[in-house]
C-alpha positions in Angstrom: 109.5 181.7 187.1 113.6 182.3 186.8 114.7 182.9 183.6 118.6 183.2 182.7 119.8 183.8 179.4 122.9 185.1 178.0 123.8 188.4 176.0 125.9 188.8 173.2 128.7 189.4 175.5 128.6 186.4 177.3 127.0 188.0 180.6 124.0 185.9 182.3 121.4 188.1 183.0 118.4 187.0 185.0 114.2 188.5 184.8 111.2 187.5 186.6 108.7 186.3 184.1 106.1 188.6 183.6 108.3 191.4 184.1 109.5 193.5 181.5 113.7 193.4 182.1 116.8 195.0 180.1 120.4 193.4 180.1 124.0 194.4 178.4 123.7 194.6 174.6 119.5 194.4 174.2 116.6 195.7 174.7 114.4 193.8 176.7 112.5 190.8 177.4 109.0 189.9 178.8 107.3 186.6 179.0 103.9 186.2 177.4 101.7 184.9 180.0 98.8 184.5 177.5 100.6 182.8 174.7 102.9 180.5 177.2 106.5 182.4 175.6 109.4 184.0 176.3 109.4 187.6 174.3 112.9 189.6 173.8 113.0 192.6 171.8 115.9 194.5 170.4 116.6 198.0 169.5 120.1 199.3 169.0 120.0 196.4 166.3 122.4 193.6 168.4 122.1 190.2 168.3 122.4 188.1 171.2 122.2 184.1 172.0 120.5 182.1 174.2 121.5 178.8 174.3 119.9 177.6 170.2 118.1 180.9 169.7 119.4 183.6 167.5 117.4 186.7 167.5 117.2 188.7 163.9 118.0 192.4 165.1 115.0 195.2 165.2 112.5 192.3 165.6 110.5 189.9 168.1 110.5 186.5 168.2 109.8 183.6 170.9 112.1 180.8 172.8 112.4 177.8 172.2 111.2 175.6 175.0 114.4 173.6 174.7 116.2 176.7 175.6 114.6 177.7 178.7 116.5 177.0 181.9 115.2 175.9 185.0 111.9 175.0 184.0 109.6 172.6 186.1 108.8 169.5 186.2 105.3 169.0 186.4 103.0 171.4 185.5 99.9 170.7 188.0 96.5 171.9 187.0 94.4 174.4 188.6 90.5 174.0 188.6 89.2 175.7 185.5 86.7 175.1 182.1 86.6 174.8 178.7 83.7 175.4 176.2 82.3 172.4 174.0 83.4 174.2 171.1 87.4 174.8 172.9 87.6 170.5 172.9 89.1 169.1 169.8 89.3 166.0 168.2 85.9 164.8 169.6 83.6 161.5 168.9 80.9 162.0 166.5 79.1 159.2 168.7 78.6 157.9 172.6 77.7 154.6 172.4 76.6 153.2 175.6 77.1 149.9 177.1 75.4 147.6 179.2 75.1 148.4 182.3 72.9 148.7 185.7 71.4 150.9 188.1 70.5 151.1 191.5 66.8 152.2 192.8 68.1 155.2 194.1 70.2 156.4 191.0 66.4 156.7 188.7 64.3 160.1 189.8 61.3 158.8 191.9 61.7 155.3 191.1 61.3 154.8 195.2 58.0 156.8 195.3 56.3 155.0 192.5 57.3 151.5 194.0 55.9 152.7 197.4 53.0 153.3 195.9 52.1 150.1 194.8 49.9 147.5 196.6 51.5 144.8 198.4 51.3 142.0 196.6 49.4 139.8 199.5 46.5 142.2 199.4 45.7 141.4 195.5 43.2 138.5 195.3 44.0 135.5 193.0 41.4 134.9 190.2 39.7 131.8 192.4 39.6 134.5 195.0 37.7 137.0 193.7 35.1 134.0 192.7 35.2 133.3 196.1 34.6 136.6 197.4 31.8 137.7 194.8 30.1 134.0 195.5 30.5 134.9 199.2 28.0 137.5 198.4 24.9 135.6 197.8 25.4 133.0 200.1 27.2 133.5 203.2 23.8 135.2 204.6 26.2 138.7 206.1 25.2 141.2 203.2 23.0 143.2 202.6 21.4 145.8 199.9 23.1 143.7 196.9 23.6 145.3 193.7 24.4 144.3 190.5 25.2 147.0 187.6 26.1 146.2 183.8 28.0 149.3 182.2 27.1 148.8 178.8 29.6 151.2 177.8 33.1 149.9 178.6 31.2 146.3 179.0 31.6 145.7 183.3 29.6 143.8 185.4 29.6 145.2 188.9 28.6 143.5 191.8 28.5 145.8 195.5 27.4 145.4 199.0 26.5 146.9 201.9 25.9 146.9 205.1 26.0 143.0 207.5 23.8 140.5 208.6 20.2 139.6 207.4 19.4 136.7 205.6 21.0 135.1 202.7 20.5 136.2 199.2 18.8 133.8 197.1 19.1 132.4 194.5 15.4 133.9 193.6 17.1 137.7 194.7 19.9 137.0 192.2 17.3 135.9 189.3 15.5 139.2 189.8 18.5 141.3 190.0 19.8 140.1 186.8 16.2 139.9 185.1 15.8 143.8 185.6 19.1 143.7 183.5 17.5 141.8 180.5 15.0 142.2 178.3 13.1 138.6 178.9 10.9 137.0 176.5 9.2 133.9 176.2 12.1 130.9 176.4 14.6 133.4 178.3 15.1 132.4 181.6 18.3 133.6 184.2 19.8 131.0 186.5 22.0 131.3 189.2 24.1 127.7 190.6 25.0 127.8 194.4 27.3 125.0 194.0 29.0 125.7 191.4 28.7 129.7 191.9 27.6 129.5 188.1 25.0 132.6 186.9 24.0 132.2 183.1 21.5 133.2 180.9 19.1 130.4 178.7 17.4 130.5 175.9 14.8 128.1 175.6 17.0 125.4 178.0 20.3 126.3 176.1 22.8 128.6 177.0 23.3 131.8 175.2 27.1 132.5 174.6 29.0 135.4 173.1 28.9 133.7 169.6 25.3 133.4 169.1 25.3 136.8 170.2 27.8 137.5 167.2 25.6 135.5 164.8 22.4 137.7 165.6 24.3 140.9 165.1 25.5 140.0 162.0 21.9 139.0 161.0 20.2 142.5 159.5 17.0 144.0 161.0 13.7 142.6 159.7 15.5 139.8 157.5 13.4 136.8 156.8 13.7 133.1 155.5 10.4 132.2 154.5 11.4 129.0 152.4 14.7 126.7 152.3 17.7 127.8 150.9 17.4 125.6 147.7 13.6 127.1 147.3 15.6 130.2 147.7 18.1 129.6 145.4 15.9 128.6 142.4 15.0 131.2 139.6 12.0 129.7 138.8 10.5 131.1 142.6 11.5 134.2 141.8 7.9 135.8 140.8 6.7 139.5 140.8 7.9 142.9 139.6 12.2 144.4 140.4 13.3 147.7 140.4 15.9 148.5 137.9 17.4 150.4 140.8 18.0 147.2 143.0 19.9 145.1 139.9 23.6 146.2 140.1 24.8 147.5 136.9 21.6 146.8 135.4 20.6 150.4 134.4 24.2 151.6 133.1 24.3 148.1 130.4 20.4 149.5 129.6 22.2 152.9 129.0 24.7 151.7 126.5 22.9 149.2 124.5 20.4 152.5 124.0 23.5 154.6 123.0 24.5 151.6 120.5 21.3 151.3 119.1 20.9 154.8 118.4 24.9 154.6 117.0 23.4 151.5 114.6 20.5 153.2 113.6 22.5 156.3 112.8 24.7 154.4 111.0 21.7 152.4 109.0 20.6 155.9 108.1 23.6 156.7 106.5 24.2 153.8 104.9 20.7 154.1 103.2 21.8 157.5 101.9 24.5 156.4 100.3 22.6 153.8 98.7 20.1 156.4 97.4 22.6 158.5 95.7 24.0 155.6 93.7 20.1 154.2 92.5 20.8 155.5 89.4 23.5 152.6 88.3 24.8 149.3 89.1 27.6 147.8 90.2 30.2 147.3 88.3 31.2 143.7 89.4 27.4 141.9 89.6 29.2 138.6 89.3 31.7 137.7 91.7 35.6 139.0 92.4 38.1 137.3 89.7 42.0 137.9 91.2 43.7 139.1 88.8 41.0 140.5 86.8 40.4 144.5 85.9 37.6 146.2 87.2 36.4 150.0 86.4 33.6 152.6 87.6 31.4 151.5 84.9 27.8 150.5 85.8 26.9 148.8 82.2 28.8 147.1 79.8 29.1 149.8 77.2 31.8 150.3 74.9 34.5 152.7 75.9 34.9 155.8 74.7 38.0 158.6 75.1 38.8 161.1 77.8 40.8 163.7 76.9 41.9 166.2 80.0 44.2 169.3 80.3 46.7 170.6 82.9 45.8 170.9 86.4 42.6 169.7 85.6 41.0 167.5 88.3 38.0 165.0 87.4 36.4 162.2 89.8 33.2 159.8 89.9 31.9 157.7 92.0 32.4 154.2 92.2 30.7 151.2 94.3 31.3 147.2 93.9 28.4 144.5 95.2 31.1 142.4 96.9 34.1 143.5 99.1 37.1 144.4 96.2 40.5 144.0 97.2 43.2 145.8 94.7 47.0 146.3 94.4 47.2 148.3 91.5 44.6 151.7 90.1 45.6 153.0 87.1 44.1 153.3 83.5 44.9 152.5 79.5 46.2 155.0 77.5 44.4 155.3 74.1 47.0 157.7 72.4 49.9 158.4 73.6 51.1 161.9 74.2 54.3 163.6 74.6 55.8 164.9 78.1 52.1 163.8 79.5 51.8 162.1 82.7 48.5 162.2 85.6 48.2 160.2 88.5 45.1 158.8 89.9 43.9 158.7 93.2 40.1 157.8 95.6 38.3 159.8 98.4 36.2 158.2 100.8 32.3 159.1 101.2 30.7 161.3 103.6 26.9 161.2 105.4 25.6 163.8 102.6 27.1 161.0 100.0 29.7 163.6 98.4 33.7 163.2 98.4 34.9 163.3 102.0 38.6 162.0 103.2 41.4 161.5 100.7 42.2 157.5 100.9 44.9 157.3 98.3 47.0 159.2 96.0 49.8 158.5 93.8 53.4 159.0 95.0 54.6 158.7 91.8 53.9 160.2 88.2 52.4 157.6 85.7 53.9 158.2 81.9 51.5 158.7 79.3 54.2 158.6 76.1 53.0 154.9 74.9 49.7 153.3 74.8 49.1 150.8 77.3 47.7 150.2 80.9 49.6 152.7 83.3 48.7 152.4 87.0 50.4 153.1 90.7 51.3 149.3 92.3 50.3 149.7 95.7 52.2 149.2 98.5 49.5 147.9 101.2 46.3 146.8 99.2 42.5 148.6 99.5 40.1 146.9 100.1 36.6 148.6 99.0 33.8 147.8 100.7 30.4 146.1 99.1 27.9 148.5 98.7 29.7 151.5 99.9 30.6 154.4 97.7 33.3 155.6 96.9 34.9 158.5 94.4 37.6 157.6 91.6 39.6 160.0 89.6 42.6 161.6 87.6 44.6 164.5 87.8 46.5 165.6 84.5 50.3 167.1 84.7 52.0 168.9 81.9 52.4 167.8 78.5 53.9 168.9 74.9 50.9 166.7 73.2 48.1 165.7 75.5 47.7 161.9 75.7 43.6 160.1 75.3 42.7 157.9 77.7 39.8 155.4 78.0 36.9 157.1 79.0 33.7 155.5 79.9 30.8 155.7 77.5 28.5 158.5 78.9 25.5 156.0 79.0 27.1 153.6 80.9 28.3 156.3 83.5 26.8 157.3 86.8 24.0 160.1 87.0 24.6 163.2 89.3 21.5 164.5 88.4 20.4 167.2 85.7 21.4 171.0 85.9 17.9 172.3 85.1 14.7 171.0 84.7 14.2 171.1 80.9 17.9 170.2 80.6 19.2 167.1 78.3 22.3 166.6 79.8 23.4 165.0 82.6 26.1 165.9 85.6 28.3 163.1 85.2 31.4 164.3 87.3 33.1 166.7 90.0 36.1 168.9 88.1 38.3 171.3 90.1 41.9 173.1 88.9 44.5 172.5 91.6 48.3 173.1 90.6 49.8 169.5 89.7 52.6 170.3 92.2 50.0 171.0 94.8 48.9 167.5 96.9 45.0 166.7 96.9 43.4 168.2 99.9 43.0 165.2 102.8 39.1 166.9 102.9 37.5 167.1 99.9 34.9 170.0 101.1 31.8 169.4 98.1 30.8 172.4 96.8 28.1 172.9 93.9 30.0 174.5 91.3 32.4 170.9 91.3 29.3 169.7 89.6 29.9 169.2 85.1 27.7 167.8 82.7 28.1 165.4 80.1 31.3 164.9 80.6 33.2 161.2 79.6 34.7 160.1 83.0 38.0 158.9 82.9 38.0 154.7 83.2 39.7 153.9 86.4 41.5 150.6 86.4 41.7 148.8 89.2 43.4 144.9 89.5 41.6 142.4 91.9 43.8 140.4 94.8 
């Protein structure tokens, strides 16, 4: 390529691109085969102009295209490649469209077709029946076979050989007898006319569903009697195996683990009916709502209980009909000053003693003026009949210590004695525990709770 330019003198100088030239008032110039520009370069500092281009002194810049001379006008291409990675700006997808294609554009497409049978050589259904009848009655083959592959489930019939007589219909009975098990009403017949070979049973023909049926029958099944003699229970004589009554031995299993669980529980309750022989129940009549009832056993006339600080007293307590009750409580006989207690019930254990905490007091009942202080409950208890259960008080602090109602000691329930030649009785369970300090949800009995003839304190409790 031919490129002219002019210095800064005005001069046209000419180069061969490619070639590395020099001209009045610069440096050089070469053109930059690899990057598709036109390179000048300058030393002494001058400036020159080609056309639009100024070049900055003791640098190297580029032409602009528009300021090339003589350049061509078409630019054929020359055979050459690019990489997949060189092409930009390409589709993310190819969809095709619809469109054909000869025999000879798909890979062995010819060879496969050639392979093929003609299409006049394969026999029509009616012709293969032809040609298989043919077989036992055109009287040309010989050395007939026929083979059942019980395995993929194909009958094969083959000849060989020509002439001879005709294959009966006696030949074809024989053939397909070796084939079959025959018993008695089992006969194979073959039709001439109609080219028809079946199998009877007892005159009727034996098809693929009563085939079905019998294998859905199970070996050695019988049907001794009609289905409604079948049906009824009251045929159904003799001995069963638990084993052969679905379900039967796991319901066996848990009604055993229940009765075991009721006679556990019957035990139990027994126990707790023991340790309480030695009084009654308080309520013998029936439940009055709205009336008070206490842990006494007789009708005896109260006496006063007198308790100190910490001091933690309980006895127990069991009602002949269920007891429902929304306040506990009891009656202050004198009135102390700075006193208060609150009262509270366990539940009872197998071994009959104090067992699981079922109520407390939230609050502190006041024991400065005589008259029935108890805790108004916020979702009644209900005791159960005959069930025991242990009542008590626990004292607080107090400047004077307050009396309460106490029961009388005849009238109150029997622990036991503490020694054989002993004239008291034990009457309650007393432990110290810090009023500030909540009950323990698990009692935990140990001996040494155990005090004689001491007054219990008379638990109040209102019927709903």
């Amino acid at each position: 390529m031919l490129v002219k330019f002019l210095n800064s003198d005005g001069k046209v100088s000419t180069a061969i691109a490619g070639s590395y030239f020099k001209g009045d008032g610069w440096t050089g110039a070469y053109y930059d085969s690899d990057e598709g520009r036109l390179v000048f370069e300058s030393e002494d500092g001058l400036g020159f102009t080609t056309g639009d281009l100024r070049v900055a002194t003791g640098g190297t810049s580029s032409v602009e295209w528009t300021t090339v001379l003589n350049k061509p006008t078409s630019f054929p291409p020359s055979a050459h490649t690019h990489t997949w990675a060189d092409i930009t700006d390409k589709p993310t997808e190819f969809t095709p469209v619809s469109h054909n294609h000869t025999i000879s554009q798909v890979t062995d497409l010819q060879s496969v077709i050639d392979a093929k049978a003609d299409k006049s050589q394969i026999l029509t259904q009616q012709q293969f029946k032809d040609s298989v009848a043919a077989m036992f009655q055109s009287g040309t083959h010989t050395n007939v076979s026929i083979n059942y592959d019980p395995v993929v489930g194909t009958l094969n019939l083959s000849a060989a050989g020509g002439g001879g007589a005709s294959v009966s219909e006696e030949d074809v009975q024989d053939w397909v007898g070796n084939l079959i098990t025959q018993g008695a009403g089992i006969s194979v017949n073959y039709d001439d006319v109609g080219n028809v070979l079946s199998i009877e049973l007892s005159g009727v023909s034996f098809t693929s569903a009563d085939k079905s049926k019998l294998d859905g029958i199970a070996a050695n099944a019988t049907a001794n009697s009609t289905d409604s003699q079948l049906r009824e229970r009251s045929t159904h004589t003799g001995t069963q195996a638990i084993s052969t009554i679905s379900g039967l031995q796991s319901a066996l299993t848990t009604a055993t683990d229940t009765l075991v669980t009721l006679q556990s529980e019957i035990a139990e309750a027994r126990a707790q009916l023991s340790a309480v022989s030695a009084f009654a129940a308080p309520n013998a009549g029936g439940i009055v709502p709205g009336r008070y009832y206490d842990n006494a056993t007789t009708s005896a006339i109260n006496t006063n209980y007198t308790s100190a600080v910490d001091r933690v007293d309980m006895t127990p307590f069991i009602t002949s009909r269920p007891l429902r009750v929304d306040q506990i409580g009891f009656a202050v006989a004198t009135a102390g000053s700075a006193a208060y207690g609150r009262a509270f019930v366990y539940g009872c254990g197998a071994d009959s003693w104090p067992s699981d905490l079922i109520f407390e007091g939230d609050t502190n009942l006041d024991l400065n003026s005589v008259n029935f202080r108890g805790h108004t409950l916020a979702s009644p208890i209900t005791f159960e009949a005959n069930k025991v259960y242990w009542v008590g008080w626990r004292f607080g602090a107090a400047t004077t210590y307050a009396v309460l109602r106490g029961l009388n000691i005849s009238s109150a329930p029997s622990l036991g004695l503490p020694a054989s030649s002993g004239s008291n009785y034990l009457s309650v369970l007393r432990r110290t525990i810090p009023f500030a300090t909540r009950l323990p949800t698990t009692w935990g009995f140990v001996e040494s709770d155990m005090a004689a003839n001491i007054v219990p304190p008379s638990i109040r409790m209102r019927a709903v």
